[in-house]
N, C-alpha and C positions, 0 to 999 in steps of 0.2 A: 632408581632401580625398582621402584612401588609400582606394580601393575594391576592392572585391573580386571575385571572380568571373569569368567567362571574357574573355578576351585580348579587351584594345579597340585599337581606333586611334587613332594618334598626333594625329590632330585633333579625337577626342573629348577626350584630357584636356586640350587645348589650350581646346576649350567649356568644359569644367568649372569651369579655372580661371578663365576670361574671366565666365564667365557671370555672374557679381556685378555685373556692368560693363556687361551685354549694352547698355541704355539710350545708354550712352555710346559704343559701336561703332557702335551702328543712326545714333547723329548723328554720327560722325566718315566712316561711309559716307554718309552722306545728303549734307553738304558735298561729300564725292568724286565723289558724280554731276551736285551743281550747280555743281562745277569742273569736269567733264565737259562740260556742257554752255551754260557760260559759252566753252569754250575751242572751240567747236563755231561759235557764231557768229560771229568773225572771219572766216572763212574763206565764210560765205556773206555779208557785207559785200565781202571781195574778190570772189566773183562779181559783188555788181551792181556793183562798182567796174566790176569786167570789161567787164559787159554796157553801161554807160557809152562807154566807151571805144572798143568795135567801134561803139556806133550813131554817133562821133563826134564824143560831149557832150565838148568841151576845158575849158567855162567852170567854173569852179572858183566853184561857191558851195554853200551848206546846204544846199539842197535837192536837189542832185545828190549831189557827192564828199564833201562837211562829214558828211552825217547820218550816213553809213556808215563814215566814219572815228571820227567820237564816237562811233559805239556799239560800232565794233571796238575802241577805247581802251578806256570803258567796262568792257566784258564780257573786257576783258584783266584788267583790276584785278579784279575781279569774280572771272576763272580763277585766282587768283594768293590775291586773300585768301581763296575757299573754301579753297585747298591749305591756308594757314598754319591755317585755324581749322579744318581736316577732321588735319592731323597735329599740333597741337599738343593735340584733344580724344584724338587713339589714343596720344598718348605717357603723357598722365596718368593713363589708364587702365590702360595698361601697366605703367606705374613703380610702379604700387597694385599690380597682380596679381603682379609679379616681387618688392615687398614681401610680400604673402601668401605666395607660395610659397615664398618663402625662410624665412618663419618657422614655416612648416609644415614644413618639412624640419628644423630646428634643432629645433622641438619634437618629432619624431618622432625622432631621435637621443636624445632623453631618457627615450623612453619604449620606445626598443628595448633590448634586452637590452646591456649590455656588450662581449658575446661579438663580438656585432654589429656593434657600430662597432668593437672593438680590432682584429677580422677586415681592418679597409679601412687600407690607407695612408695618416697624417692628410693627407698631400697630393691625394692621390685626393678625399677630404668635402672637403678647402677649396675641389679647381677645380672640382668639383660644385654647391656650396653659392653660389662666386664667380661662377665664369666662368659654368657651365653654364647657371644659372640668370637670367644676363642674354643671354646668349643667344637667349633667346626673343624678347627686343623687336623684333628684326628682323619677324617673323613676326608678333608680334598689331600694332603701331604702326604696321608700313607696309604689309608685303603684305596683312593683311585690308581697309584700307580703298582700297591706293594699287590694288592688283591689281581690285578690282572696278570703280575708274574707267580703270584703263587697259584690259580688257576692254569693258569700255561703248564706252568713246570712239571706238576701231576698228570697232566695229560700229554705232554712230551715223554714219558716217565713212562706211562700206558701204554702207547703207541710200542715203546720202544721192547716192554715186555713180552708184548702180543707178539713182537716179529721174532721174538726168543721162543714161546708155547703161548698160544692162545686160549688155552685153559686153564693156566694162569694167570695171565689177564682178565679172565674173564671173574674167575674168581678173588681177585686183588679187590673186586668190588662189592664184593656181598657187604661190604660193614656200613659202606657209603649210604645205604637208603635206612641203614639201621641210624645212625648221626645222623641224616636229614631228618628223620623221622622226630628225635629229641629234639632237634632244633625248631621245629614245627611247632611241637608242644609246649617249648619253651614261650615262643611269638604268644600263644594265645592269652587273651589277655596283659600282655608285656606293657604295648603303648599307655593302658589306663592305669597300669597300678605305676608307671612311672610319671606318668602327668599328674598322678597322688602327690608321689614325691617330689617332686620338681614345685607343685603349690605349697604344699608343708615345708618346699625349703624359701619358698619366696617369703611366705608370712612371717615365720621366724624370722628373716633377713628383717625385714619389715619393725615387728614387732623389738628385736632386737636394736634395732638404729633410735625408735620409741622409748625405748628402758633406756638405754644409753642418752638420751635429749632429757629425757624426764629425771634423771640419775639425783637431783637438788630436791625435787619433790620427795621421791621414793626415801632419801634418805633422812630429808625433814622430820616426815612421819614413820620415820624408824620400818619401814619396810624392807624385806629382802628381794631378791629374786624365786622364791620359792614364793612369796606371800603376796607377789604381782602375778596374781589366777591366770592374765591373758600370756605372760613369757612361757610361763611353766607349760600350760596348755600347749602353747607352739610347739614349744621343745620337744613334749611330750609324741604329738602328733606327726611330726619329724620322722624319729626316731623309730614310730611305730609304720609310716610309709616305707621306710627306708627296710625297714625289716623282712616287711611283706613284698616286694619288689624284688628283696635278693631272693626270698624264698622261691618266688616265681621264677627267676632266671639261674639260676644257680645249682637248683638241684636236675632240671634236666642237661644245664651246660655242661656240668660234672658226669654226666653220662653219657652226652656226645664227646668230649673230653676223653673220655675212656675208652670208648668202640672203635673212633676212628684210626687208634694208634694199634686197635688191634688186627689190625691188616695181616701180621705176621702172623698171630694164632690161624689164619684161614691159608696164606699164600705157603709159610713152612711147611704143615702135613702135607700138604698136596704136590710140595715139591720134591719134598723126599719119597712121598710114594710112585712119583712118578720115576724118578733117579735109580728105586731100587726095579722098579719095570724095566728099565731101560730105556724108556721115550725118550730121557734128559739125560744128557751126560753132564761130568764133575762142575765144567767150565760155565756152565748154561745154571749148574743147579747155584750156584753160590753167584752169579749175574740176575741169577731172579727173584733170591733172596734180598740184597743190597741192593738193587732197583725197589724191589716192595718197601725196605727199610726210607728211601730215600724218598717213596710217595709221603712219609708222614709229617716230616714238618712242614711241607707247604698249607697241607691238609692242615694240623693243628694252630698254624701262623691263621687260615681264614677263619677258624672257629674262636681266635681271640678276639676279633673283632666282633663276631655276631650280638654283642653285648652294645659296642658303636652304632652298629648297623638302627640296631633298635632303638633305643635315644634320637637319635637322630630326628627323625621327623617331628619329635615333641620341642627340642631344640631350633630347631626353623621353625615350629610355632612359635615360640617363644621371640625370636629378633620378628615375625613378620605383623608380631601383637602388632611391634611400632611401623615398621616399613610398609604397614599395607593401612596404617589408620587416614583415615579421611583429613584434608588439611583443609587450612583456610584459603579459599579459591579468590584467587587474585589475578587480575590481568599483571601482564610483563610490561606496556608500554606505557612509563608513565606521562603522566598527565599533568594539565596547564591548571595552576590554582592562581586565582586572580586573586582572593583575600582568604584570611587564615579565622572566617568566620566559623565557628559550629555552632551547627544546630539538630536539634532532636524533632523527627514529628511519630507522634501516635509510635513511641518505642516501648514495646513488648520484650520482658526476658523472664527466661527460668533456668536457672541451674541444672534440675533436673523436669527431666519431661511432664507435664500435668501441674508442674508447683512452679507457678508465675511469680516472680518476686517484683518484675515494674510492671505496672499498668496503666497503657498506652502514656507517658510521658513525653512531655511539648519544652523544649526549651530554646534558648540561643544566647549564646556566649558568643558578644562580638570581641572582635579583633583589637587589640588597646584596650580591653577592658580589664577589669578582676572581678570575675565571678567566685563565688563561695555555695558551697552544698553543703546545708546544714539538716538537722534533723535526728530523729533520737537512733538508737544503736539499732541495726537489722531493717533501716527503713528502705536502705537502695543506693544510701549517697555512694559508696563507694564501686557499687554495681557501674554506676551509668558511670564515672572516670574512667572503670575499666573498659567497657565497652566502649568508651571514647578514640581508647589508645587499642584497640582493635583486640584483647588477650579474648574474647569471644565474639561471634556473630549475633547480628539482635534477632529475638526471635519472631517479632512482627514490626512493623514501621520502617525506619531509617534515619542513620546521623549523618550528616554530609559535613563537610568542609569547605569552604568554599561555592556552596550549592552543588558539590558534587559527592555523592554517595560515598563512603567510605571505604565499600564492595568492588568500586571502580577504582579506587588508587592501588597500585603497587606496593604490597607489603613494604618491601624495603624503602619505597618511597613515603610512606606513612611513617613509617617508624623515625627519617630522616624529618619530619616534620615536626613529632612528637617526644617531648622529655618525659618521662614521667618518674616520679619517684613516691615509693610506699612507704608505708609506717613501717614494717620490718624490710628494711634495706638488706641486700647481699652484697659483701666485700668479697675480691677474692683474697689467697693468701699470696699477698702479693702488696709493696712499700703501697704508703698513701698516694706517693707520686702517682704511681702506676696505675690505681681504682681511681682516679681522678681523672688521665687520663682517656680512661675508659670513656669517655664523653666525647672524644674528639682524638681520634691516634696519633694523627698528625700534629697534635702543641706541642708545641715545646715547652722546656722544663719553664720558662721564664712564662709563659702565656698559662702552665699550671698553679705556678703561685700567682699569679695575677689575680687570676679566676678564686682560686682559693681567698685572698686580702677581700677580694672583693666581696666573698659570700658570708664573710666572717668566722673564718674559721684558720686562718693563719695563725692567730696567738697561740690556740691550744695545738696547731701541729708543732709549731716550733720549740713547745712544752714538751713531745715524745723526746725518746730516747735517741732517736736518730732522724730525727725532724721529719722531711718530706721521703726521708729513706728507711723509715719505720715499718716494718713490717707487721702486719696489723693482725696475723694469724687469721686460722680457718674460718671463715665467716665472719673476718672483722673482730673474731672473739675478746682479739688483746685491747679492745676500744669498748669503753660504754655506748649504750644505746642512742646517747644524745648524741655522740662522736661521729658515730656512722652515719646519722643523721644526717648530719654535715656534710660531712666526707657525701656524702651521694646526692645533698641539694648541689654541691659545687661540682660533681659529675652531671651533673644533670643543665646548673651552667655554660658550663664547658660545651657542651653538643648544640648551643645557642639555635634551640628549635624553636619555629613561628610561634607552635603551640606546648604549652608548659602546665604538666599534670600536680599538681601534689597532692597526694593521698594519704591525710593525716601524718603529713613529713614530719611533722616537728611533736610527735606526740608523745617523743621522750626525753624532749629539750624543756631545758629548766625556763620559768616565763623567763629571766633577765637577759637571757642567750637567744631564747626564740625571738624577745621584739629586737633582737639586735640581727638574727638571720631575717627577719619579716620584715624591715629597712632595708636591709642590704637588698634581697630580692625583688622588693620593688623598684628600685633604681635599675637589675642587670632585666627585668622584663619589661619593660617601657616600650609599648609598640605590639608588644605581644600580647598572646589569649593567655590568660592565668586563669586558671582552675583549680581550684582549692575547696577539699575536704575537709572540716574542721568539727572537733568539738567544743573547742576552746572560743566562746562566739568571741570574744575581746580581741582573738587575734585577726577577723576579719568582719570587727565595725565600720571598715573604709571601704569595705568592697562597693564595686558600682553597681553589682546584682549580688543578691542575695537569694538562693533558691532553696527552700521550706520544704524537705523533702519528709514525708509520711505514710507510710504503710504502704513504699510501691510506686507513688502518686506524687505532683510538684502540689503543692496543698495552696501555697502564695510564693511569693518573688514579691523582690525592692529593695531600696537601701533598708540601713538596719535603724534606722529613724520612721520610716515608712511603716515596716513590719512590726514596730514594738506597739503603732495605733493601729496597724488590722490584722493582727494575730493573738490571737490567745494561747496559741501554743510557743510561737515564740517567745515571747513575752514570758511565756512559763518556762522555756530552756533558758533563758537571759537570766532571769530572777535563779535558778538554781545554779548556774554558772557560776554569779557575782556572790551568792552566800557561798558556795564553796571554795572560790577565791580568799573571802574573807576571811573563813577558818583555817584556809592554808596559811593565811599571813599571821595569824594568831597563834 
């Protein structure tokens, strides 16, 4: 649905999305006009009641007062179930298109750069993705269809006055430019102090999900929510948007609110002064009273809205932050890899624009081999994994696979290539079975414990509560960090990709478990590219390449017998390695 190209309006991508639907709006308006004008005949039934009445017909039968009350009954039912069947067809079509967009926003997160989404606050994408995105029903369910029959209806209303005195009609309108007028007033300024508020409420959202993750710290050190500056400030800030926003929309709303109900103080005098002239007889004067009465709640029904109307376009800012972000440009026809070699030449990156964090980097991790990226903390090692496994674009050089640039494989065809798995692992809330399967959808339950025995982590599932039917809670929370650990090297198994990332996997596995995962994994990648991140150098003394990563830069490469005679830095990580080992053991 992301399109490109010069600045549109907020009720074009409002068509866009609709449009799959259009069918079903043109009949949910179409009931709105035959509720329109269902609700239109009553009121000319009370005329000839009227007219009844002045000639002095008292006799109460069908063919006097009966017809005209049946079919003002009638055509009531008639106003009532157009309504349900005109917004029950705008809701279903809406609840389809706020489905659509939302999973067009989730799939566009997938396919945007990493950089991209780690950039947004995850509280920011969830009230975009939640709130935001339901937001819009106001708009396409009610006011596209309710707004064109309460438009009609007042000017079906008009028309009908006019044919009664036309200077009463004419006069039924003086108040309408008075209420345009507030509502004018109201707009100015409306979109900025509400994009105040709409930020003040993302940050809080933000800051809040913050307070809530840090909640062990805050209470560690005996802090409140008053004594955490940055919650408070939110809050604060919040609540002062919020304020000045209503002030802005509210005190003129409350005055168009007011004027355009006063339709009677202008069409009354003038009716009865005409009544006592004689221009208007009895039947005509109390027809042009309750016609004016009946202009005003269509009238006050669009004025509730003008408050939607206004939000709105900050709103589709808001879902188009993601649907219109730049993704990762992939071709669709995947391509022929003859070996699952990687290599880096002259690879350039930076996080943010002007602050390089590699420079120019040269590698190659063959295929059967075990390379390891070693190197002290913020050097890069875990930069180039990432951009191995494609979560950004490099920003000068090239990694190919296969001698074929990474730029030219098929996202989904790369990802099918590559496992990867981080030092902070995501479970969903959902049994171990099931985040295990997540490597492969199609195993079965016996190919998920297989994979599991084999990665080493069968004993401690069979230790939960309900073994592989364990429910591991929000983020894996019901599991220690070395668990999950597991739990997502044997997900990571599972999806038995050419090429296998670890990124500091096991850097909350205790050492006795780690060389027991770091056996195991050797034996299920055999044939494959391993790529490992490590602090720990003891846990990849075996590797076949060993790459010495330093301020950005591969500084040496070798085995780790190689490196400890031509490196002094290594040799300096090795040496603090093994005395911290030591004192762990001590």
């Amino acid at each position: 649905m992301a399109n490109k190209g010069k600045e549109r309006g907020t009720f074009s991508y409002l068509y866009e999305w609709a449009h799959p639907y259009r069918s079903r709006y043109l009949l949910s308006v179409l009931f709105a006009v035959c509720e329109v004008g269902f609700g239109i005949v009553p009121f000319v039934c009370l005329g000839k009641i009227t007219e009844l009445l002045v000639a002095g017909e008292f006799a109460f039968t069908f063919g006097t007062y009966g017809m005209w009350l049946l079919i003002a009954a009638l055509c009531w039912v008639g106003h009532y179930a157009c309504h349900m069947v005109s917004t029950t067809i705008s809701h279903k079509a809406t609840f389809t298109v706020i489905s659509d967009v939302r999973t067009d926003a989730c799939n566009k997160l997938a396919r945007m750069s990493l950089g991209d989404v780690l950039s947004r606050p995850s509280g920011e994408i969830k009230n975009t993705i939640l709130e935001r995105i339901d937001s819009i029903e106001t708009t396409l369910a009610h006011i596209v269809p309710e707004v064109s029959s309460k438009l009609l209806a007042p000017i079906a209303l008009f028309v009908y006055i006019m044919t009664i005195d036309w200077r009463v009609g004419l006069i039924s309108l003086i108040t309408i430019p008075v209420g345009l007028l507030m509502y004018m007033c109201m707009m100015i300024g409306y979109k900025k102090k509400f994009e105040r508020y709409v930020r003040a409420g993302k940050n809080l959202n933000s800051v809040a999900v913050e307070y809530i993750n840090g909640i062990e710290v805050i209470k560690t050190f005996n802090q409140s929510a008053d004594s955490y500056k940055k919650f408070t400030d939110a809050a604060h800030e919040s609540a002062h948007s919020a304020i000045d926003w209503m002030k802005q929309s509210q005190v003129f709303f409350s005055i168009a609110m007011a004027v355009f109900p006063a339709v009677l103080l202008t069409v009354l005098p003038a009716s009865v002064a005409f009544y006592v002239q004689g221009s208007v007889i009895l039947a005509e004067f109390v027809m042009l009273v309750v016609l004016s009465f009946g202009m005003l709640t269509p009238l006050i029904g669009i004025m509730s809205y003008s408050d939607d109307i206004g939000k709105i376009s900050v709103i589709v800012g808001e879902i188009n932050s993601i649907l219109q972000k730049p993704e990762l440009v992939r071709p669709k026809e995947k391509v022929k890899l003859t070996n699952y070699t990687v290599k880096g030449e002259n690879v350039r990156f930076g996080y943010d624009e002007g602050k390089e964090i590699l420079h120019g980097v040269n590698f190659e991790f063959r295929q059967g081999t075990v390379n390891a990226l070693v190197g002290p903390s913020g050097s890069g090692k875990s930069t180039i994994a990432k951009l191995i496994a494609s979560m950004w674009d490099v920003g000068n050089g090239k990694i190919t696979i296969g001698g074929r640039d990474i730029r030219e494989i098929p996202l989904e065809q790369l990802n099918q290539n590559i496992a990867y798995v981080a030092q902070d692992n995501f479970l969903f809330n959902e049994s171990v079975r099931e985040n295990i399967r997540k490597g492969n959808l199609a195993a079965t339950d016996e190919e998920v414990e297989n994979i599991a025995k084999a990665s080493g982590c069968h004993e401690f599932i069979m230790k939960l509560e309900n073994g592989y039917d364990t429910v591991v809670g929000s983020s894996g929370g019901h599991l220690s960090g070395g668990e999950r650990q597991r739990i997502a090297i044997a997900r990571a198994m599972l999806k038995n990709a050419p090429i296998v990332i670890l990124d500091e996997a096991t850097a909350y596995t205790d050492p006795e478990n780690e060389a027991v995962i770091q056996s195991a994994v050797s034996k299920l990648v055999q044939g494959k590219t391993l790529i490992v991140v490590a602090h720990r150098l003891s846990t990849i003394v075996d590797s076949d390449q060993i790459f010495l990563v330093n301020g950005g830069k591969i500084e040496a490469s070798g085995t780790h017998e190689e490196l400890l005679k031509s490196s002094a830095l290594y040799n300096e990580l090795w040496q603090a390695h093994i005395g911290a080992k030591d004192r762990a053991e001590d």
